[in-house]
C-alpha positions as CSV (number, residue, x, y, z in Angstrom):
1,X,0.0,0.0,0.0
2,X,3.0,2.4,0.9
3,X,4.2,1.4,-2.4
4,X,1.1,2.6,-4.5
5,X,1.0,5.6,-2.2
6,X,4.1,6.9,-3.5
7,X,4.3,6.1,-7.0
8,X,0.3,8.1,-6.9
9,X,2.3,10.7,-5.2
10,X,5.2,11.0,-8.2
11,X,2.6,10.2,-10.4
12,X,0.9,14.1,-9.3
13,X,4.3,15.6,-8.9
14,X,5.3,14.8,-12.5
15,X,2.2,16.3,-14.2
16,X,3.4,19.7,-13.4
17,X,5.9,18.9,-16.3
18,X,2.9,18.0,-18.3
19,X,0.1,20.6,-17.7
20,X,2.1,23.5,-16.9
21,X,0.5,27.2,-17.3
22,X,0.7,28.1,-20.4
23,X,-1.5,31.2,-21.5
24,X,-0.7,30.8,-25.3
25,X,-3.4,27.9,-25.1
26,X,-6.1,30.3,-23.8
27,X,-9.4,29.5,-25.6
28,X,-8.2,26.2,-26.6
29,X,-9.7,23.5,-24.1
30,X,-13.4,23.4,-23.9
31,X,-15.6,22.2,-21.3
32,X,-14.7,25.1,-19.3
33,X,-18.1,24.4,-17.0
34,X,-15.4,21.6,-15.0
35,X,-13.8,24.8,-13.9
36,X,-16.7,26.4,-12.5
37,X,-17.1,26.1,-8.5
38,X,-20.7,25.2,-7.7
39,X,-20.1,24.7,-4.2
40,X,-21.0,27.8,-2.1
41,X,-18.4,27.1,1.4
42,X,-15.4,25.7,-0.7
43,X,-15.9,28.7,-3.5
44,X,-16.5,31.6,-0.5
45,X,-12.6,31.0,0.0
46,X,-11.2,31.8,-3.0
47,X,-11.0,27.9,-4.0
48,X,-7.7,28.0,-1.9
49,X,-9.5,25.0,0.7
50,X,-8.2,22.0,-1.5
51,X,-6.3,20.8,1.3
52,X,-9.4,21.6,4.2
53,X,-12.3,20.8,2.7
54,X,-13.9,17.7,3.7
55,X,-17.4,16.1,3.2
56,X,-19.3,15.7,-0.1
57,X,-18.6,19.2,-1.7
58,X,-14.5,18.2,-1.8
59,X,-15.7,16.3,-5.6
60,X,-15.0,19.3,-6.9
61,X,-11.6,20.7,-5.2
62,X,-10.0,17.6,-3.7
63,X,-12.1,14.1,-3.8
64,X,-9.7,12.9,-0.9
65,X,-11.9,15.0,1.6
66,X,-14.8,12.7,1.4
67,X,-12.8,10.2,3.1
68,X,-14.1,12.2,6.0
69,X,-17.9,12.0,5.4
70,X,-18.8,11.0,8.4
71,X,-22.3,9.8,7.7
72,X,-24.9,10.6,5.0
73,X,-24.8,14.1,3.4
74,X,-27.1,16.0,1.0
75,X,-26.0,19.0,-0.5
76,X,-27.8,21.4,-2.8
77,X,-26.7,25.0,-3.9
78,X,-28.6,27.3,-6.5
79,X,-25.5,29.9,-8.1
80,X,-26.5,32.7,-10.4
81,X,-23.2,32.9,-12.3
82,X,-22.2,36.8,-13.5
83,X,-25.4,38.4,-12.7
84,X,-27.1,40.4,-15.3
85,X,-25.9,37.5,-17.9
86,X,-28.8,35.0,-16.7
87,X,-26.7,32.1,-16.4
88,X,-27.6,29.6,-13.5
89,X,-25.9,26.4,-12.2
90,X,-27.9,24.2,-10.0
91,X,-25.9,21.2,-8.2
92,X,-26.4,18.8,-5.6
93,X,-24.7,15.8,-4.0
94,X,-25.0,12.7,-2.1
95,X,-22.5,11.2,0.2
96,X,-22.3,8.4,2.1
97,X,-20.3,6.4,4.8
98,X,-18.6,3.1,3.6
99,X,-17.2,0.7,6.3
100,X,-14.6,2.4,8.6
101,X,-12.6,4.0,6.0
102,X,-14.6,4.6,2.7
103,X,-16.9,7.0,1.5
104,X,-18.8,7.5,-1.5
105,X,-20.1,10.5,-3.5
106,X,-22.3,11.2,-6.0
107,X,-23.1,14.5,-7.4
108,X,-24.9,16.3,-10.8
109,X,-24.3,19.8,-11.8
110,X,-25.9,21.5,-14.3
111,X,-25.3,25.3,-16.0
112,X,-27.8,27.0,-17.9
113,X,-27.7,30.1,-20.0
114,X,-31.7,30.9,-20.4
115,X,-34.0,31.0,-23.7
116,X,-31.9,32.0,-26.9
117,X,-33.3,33.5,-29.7
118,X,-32.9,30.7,-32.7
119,X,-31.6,32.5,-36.0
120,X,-31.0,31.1,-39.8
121,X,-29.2,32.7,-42.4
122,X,-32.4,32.9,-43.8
123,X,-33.9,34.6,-41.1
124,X,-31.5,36.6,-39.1
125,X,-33.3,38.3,-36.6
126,X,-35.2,35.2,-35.4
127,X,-39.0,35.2,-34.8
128,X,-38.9,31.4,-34.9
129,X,-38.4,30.5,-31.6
130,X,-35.6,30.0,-28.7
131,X,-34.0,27.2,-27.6
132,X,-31.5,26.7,-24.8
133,X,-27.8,25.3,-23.6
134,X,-27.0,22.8,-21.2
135,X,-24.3,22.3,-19.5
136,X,-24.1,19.6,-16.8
137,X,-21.6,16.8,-15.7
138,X,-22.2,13.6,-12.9
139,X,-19.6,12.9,-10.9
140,X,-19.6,9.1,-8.9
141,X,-16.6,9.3,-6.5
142,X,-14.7,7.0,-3.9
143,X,-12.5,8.2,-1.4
144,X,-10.7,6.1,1.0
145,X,-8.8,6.9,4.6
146,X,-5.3,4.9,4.2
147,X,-3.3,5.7,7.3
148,X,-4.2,8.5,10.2
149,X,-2.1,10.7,7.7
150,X,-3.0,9.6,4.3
151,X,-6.2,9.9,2.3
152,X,-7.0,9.3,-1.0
153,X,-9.7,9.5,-3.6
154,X,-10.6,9.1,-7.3
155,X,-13.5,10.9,-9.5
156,X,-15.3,9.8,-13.0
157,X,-17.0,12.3,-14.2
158,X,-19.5,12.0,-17.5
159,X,-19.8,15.4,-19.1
160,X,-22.5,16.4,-21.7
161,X,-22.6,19.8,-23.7
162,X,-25.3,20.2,-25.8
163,X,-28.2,22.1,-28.0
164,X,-31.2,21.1,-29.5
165,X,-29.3,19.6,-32.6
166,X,-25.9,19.5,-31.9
167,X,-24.4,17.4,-28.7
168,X,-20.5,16.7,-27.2
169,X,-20.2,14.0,-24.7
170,X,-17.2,12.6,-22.8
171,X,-15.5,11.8,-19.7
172,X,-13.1,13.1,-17.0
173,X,-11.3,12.3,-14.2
174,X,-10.3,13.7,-10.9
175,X,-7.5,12.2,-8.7
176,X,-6.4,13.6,-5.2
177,X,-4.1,13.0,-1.7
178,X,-3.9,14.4,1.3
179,X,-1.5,14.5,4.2
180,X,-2.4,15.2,7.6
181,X,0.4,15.8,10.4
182,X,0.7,18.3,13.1
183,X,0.1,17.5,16.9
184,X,-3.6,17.7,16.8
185,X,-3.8,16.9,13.5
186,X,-3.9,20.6,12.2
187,X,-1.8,20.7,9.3
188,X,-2.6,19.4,6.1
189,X,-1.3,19.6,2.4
190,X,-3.3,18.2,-0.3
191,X,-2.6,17.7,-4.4
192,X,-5.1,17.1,-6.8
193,X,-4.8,16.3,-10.6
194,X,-8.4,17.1,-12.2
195,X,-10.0,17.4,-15.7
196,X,-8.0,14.5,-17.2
197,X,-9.6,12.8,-20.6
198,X,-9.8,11.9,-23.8
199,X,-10.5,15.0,-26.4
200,X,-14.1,15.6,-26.9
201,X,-15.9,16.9,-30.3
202,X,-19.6,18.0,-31.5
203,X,-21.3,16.2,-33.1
204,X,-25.3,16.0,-34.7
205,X,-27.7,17.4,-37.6
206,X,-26.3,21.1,-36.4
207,X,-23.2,20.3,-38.3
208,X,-25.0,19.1,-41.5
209,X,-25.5,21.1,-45.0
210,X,-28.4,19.9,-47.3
211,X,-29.0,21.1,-50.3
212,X,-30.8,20.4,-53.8
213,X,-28.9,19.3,-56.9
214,X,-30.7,21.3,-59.8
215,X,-30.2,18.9,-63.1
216,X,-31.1,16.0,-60.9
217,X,-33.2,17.4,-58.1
218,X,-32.1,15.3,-55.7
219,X,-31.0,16.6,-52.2
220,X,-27.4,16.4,-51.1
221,X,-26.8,16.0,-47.3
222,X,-23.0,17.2,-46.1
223,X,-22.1,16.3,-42.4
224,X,-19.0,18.3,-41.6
225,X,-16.9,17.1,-39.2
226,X,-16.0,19.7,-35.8
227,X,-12.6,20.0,-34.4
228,X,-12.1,17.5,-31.6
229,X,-11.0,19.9,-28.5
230,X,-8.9,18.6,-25.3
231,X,-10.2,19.3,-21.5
232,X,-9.0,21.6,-19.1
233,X,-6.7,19.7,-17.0
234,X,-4.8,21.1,-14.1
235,X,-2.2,20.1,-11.2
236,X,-3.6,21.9,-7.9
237,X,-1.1,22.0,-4.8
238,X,-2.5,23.1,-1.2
239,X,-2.1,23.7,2.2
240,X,-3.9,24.3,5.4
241,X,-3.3,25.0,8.7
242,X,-5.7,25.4,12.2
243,X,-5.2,27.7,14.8
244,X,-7.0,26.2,17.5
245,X,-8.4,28.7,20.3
246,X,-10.5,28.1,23.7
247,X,-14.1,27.6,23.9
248,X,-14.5,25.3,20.3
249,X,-13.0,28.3,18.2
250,X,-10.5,27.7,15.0
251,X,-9.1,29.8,12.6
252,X,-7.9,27.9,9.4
253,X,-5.2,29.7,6.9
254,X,-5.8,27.8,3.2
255,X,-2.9,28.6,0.6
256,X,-3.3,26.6,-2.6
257,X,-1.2,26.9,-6.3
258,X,-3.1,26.1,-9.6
259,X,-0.8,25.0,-12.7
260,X,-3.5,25.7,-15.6
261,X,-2.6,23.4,-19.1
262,X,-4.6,25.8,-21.2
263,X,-4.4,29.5,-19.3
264,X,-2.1,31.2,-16.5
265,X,-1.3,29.7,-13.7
266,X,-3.2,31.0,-10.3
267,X,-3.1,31.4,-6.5
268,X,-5.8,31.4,-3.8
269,X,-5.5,32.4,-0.3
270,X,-8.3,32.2,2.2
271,X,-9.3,32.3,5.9
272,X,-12.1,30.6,7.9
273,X,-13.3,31.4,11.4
274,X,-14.9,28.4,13.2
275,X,-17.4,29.1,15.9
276,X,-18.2,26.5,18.1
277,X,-19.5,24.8,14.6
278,X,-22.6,26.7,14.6
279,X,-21.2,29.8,12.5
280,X,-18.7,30.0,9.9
281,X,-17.4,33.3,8.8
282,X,-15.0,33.0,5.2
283,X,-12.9,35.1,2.9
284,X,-10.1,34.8,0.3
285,X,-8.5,36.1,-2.9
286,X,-7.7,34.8,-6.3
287,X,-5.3,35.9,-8.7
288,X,-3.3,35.3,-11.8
289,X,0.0,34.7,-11.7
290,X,1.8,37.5,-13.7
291,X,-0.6,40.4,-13.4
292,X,-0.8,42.7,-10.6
293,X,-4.4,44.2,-10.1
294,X,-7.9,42.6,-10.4
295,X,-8.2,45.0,-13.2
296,X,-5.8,43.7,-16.1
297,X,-6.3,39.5,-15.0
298,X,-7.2,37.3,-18.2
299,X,-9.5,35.3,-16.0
300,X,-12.8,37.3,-14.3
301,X,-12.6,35.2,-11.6
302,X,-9.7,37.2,-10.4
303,X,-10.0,39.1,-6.9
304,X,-12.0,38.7,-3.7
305,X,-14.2,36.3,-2.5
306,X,-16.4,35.7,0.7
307,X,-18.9,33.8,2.6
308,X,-20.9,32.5,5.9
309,X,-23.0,29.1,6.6
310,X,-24.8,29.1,9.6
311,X,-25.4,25.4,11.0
312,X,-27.6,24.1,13.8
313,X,-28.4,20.5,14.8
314,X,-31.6,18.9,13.7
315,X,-31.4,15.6,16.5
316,X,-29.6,13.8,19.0
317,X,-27.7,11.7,16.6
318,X,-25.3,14.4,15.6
319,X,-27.6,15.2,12.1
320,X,-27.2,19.0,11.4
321,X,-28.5,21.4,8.6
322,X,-26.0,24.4,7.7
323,X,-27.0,27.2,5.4
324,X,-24.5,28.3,3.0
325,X,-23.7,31.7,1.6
326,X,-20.6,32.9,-1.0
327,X,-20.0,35.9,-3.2
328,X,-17.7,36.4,-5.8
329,X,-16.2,39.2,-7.0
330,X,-15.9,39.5,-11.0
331,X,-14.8,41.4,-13.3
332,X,-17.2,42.2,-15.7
333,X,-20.3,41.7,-14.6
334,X,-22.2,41.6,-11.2
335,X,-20.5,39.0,-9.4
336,X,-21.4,35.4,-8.4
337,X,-23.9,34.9,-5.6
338,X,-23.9,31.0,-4.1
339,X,-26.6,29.8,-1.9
340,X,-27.0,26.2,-0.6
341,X,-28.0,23.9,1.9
342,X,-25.9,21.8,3.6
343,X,-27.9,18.4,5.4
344,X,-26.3,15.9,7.6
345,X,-27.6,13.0,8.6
C-alpha cells in the first residue's frame, strides 16, 4: 500500500511537467463548465481549501476530503453565475459512509444560460423561436482513509454539452491526496490532478449542409466534421493550517497553487473562522500569476471572495443542517452569488 502511495504521489508531482501554465493555449480546451465552483463554502474562500475541505462538496476541489464523510450528506446550492448574464448552475450531491474508511459521492451539476433566440441565415433576426444550452456533468466518487495521515480519492465524471441539434459527450477524471500531520492533527497539504480525458468533439444534424442538386433534383446531405477539443486539465497543490483557540474556536489559513494546461497559472488564499461549529465566517483572494491588479487579469474570476454558513443541529444523533452563503467578486459583470443547503444525517 505504501508502495502505491508513493508512485500516486510522483505520479501528481510529474504532471506539473505536463500541464504546466501556459496562457498561449487560452481558448483552446473546452468544457470550461469543469472549472466552475458550484459549491457555495469551498468557493466563499477563493478555491484556496483544497487541502481543508472535507465532506461531499471536496468532488470538486479535492475528492480525498470525502474520506471524512462521516455519515450521510445532501448537498444542494442554486448559483446565479455573472449576474445580469442569466446564467444559473444548480448542483447537488450525495454522500455516504462506507465501512470504517470509505466514503462514496455522487453528485450532478448543471449550468444554464436561459432562452436563446434561434436565428438562420435565412432569417436573421429570429421570430422562430428560442431554444436553450445545457451544461451539466455527474460525478460518482470514492474516497478512501489509508493511514491517520494519508487519504486518497478518485472521480469519474461524464460530461454532456449540448443544443437542441448538436451534442458533445465525454468523460473526465479527478484524482487527489492528502497529508495530515501536526500534533492535533492541524496541518494538512493536499494535491489534486483534475479534468483528465480523452479529447471531446460535436457532433449532430447542427453540423450538417443539405442542399438540392438542380439537373437532378435530388437533395445532397453534407455532415461536416468539428474540431475535436482537449479538457481543461490542471495540477492543484495546497495547504492548510488550524489555529485552535479556547471555547471550540479555529481559525484555518488555506494557501493553494493552480498549474493551468490551457491559461495562466493562479493562486488562492483564504481564511475561515470556526465558531463553536454553529457559524462560519469565510474570505479569500484569487489571482493570476503575472498580473498585478484585479483590473488587467485574463481570468474574471480574479479578486475577492467571501462567505458565511450558519449550522444548527436537527437531532440527537449528531444530524445538522448548515445554510451556506458565498460571493464572488468579478470582473465584468455583477458578481457570483452561491446559496445552498448543507444536510447531515
Amino acid at each position: 500500500m505504501k508502495k502505491s502511495i508513493i508512485s500516486f504521489i510522483l505520479l501528481l508531482g510529474m504532471s506539473f511537467t505536463l500541464f504546466a501554465g501556459n496562457p498561449d493555449r487560452s481558448g483552446s480546451a473546452g468544457a470550461s463548465h469543469l472549472l466552475v465552483n458550484p459549491w457555495a463554502r469551498s468557493s466563499g474562500l477563493g478555491n484556496s481549501s483544497l487541502s481543508s475541505v472535507t465532506g461531499v462538496e471536496s468532488v470538486f476541489l479535492n475528492v480525498a476530503g470525502l474520506a471524512f464523510t462521516k455519515k450521510t450528506e445532501l448537498l444542494f446550492t442554486n448559483t446565479q453565475y455573472f449576474v445580469g448574464t442569466g446564467i444559473k448552475l444548480n448542483a447537488a450531491a450525495f454522500g455516504q459512509k462506507i465501512g470504517k474508511s470509505g466514503a462514496f459521492g455522487l453528485s450532478v451539476v448543471n449550468m444554464n444560460f436561459g432562452d436563446i433566440a434561434r436565428t438562420t441565415e435565412a432569417l436573421p433576426e429570429g421570430g422562430i423561436g428560442s431554444f436553450t444550452v445545457n451544461y451539466s456533468n455527474i460525478g460518482i466518487s470514492f474516497a478512501k482513509e489509508f493511514s491517520n495521515s494519508i487519504y486518497g480519492g478518485l472521480t469519474v465524471r461524464l460530461i454532456s454539452e449540448a443544443i437542441y441539434n448538436v451534442r458533445s459527450q465525454g468523460v473526465a477524471f479527478d484524482a487527489g491526496i492528502r497529508y495530515v500531520t501536526g500534533e492535533k492533527d492541524n496541518i494538512r497539504f493536499g494535491i489534486t490532478l483534475r479534468n483528465v480525458g480523452p479529447p471531446m468533439r460535436y457532433k449532430g444534424d447542427g453540423l450538417t449542409v443539405s442542399a438540392v442538386i438542380p439537373a437532378s433534383g435530388n437533395t445532397l446531405t453534407v455532415e461536416q466534421r468539428s474540431q475535436a477539443y482537449e479538457m481543461p486539465s490542471m495540477v492543484n497543490v495546497g495547504f492548510g493550517y488550524d489555529f485552535l483557540m479556547k471555547n471550540n474556536m479555529k481559525l484555518t489559513a488555506n494557501a493553494a497553487y493552480t498549474s493551468n494546461s490551457f491559461s495562466k497559472d493562479q493562486i488562492a488564499l483564504g481564511l475561515e473562522y470556526n465558531l463553536r461549529s454553529r457559524l462560519f465566517l469565510r474570505g479569500g483572494y484569487q489571482q493570476d500569476i503575472g498580473t498585478n491588479t484585479t483590473y488587467n487579469a485574463k481570468s474574471a474570476l480574479s479578486g475577492p471572495t467571501a462567505g458565511m454558513t450558519i449550522q444548527l443541529p436537527t437531532g440527537d444523533n449528531g444530524s445538522v443542517i448548515g445554510l451556506d452563503y458565498s460571493y464572488r467578486l468579478t470582473n465584468p459583470f455583477n458578481g457570483i452569488h452561491s446559496m445552498g443547503i448543507h444536510i447531515t444525517l
